[in-house]
N, C-alpha and C positions, 0 to 999 in steps of 0.2 A: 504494500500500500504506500508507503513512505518514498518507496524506488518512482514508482508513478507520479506523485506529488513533485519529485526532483525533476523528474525528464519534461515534467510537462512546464515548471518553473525554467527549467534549462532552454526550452522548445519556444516560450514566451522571451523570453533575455534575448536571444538569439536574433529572434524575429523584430524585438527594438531597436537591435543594434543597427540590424539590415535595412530598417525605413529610415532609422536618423542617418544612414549613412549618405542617402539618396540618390543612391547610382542606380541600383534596380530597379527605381519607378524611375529613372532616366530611360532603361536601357528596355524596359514596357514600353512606356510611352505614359505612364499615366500622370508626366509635371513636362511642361514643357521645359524648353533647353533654347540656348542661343550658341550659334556657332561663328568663327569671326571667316567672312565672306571674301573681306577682302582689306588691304593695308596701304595706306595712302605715301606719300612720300613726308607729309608733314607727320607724321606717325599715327594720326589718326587710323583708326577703322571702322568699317561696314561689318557690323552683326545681321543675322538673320536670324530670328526666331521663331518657333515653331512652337503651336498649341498644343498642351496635354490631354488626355483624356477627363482628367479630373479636375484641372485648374486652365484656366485662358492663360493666354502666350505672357510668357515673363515681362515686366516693366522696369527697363533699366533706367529711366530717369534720375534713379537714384544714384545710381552711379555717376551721373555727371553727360548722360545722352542721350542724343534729340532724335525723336520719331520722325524717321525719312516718311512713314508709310505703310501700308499692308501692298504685298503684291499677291495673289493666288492664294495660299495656305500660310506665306512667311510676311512674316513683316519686322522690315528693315531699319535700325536705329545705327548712327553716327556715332561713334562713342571718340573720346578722346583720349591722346596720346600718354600712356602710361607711365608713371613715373619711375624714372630708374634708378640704383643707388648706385651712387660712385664706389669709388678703389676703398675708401673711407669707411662705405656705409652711410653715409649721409647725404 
């Protein structure tokens, strides 16, 4: 009885770890994802994002980028040029 109560606590743990991890509802389809499309010379780039089954298409505004648009299924945001750390670290 006690072995059952562990495996199925084991079988639950397991199972939180795998949805906080959020690659597997990535790799379903059930959250959407953005993928970078394309990389400008000023360093900017074009994401494309696509909708999940369970939630609408991600909003990276927060990150600091401007909605080019929906084209078909994707819809296109501009993001800006990522900051990079010098030889320093800073």
């Amino acid at each position: 009885m006690i072995k059952r109560v562990v495996v199925v606590g084991v079988l639950i743990f397991a199972l939180m770890v795998v949805v906080k991890d959020g690659r597997v509802l990535r790799a379903v389809g059930l959250t959407g994802q953005c993928s970078a499309v394309q990389t400008y010379t000023d360093g900017t780039q074009l994401d494309a994002c696509r909708a999940g089954a369970l939630v609408g298409r991600p909003d990276l505004s927060r990150q600091g980028c401007r909605d080019v648009g929906p084209k078909g299924a994707l819809e296109y945001w501009r993001c800006p040029a990522a900051v990079a750390a010098g030889p320093n670290g800073g």
